[in-house]
C-alpha positions in Angstrom: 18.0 -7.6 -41.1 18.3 -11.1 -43.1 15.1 -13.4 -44.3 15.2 -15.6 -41.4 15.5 -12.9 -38.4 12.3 -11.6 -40.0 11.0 -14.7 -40.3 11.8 -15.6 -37.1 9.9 -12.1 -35.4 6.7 -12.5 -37.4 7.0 -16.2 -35.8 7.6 -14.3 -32.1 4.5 -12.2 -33.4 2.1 -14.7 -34.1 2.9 -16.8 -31.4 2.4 -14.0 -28.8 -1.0 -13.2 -30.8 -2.2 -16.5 -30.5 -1.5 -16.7 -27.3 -2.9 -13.5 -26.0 -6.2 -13.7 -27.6 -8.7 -14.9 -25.3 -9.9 -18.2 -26.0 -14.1 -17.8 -27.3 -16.1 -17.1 -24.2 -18.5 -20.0 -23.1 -20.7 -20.5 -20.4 -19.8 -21.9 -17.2 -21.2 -24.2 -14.6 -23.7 -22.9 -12.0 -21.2 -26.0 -10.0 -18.1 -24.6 -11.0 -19.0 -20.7 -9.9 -20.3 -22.1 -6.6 -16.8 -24.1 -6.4 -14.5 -21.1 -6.7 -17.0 -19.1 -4.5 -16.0 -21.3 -1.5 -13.1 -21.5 -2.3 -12.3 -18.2 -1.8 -14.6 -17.9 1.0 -12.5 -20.8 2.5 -9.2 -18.9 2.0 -10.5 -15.3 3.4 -11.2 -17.6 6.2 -7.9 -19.4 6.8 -5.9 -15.7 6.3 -8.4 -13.8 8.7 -7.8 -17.4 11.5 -3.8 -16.2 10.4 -4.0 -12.7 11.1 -6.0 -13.0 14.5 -3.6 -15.8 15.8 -0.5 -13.9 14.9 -2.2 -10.8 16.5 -2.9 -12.2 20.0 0.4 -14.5 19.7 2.2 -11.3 19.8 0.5 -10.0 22.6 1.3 -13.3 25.0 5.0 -12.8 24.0 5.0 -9.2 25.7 3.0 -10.3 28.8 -0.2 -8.4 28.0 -3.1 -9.8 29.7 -5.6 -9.3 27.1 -8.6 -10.8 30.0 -11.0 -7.9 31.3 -11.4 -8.0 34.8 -15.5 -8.8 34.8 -14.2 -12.4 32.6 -11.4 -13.5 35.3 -13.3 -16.1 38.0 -11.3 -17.0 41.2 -11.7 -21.5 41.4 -11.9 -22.6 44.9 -11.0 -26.1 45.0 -12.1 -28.6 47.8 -10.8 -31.5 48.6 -13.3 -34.3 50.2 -11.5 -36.7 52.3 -13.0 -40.3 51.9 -13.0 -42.7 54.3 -11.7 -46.6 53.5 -13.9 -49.2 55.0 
């Protein structure tokens, strides 16, 4: 190999060294922690609203009526005739 090929890897090298090492540790923000907590709180959320749509979605496309029988309340409408003056 010629002078600048191996000038050019120890280059690569050191470049990939510098930036693999992890930066020095510090401490973070009570604010910050309680930030990415709900944030990940609000995305289990929106996935679990996901999964539990798709899953009774599918279940009105074959026609399965998902409704116990105790839940299902028979509406008797009446009509009350009114008299004009």
């Amino acid at each position: 190999m010629r002078l600048t090929k191996w000038i050019c890897v120890v280059l690569v090298a050191v470049l990939l060294a510098t930036v693999a090492q992890p930066a020095r540790a510090e401490a973070m923000d009570p604010i910050l922690i309680s930030l990415i907590v709900s944030g990940a709180i609000v995305v289990v959320a929106l996935i679990a609203i996901l999964i539990i749509a798709n899953a009774s979605e599918g279940r009105r496309r074959r026609g399965e009526d998902t409704t116990p029988p105790e839940r299902i309340v028979a509406y008797q409408y009446v009509v009350i005739g009114t008299q004009s003056p």
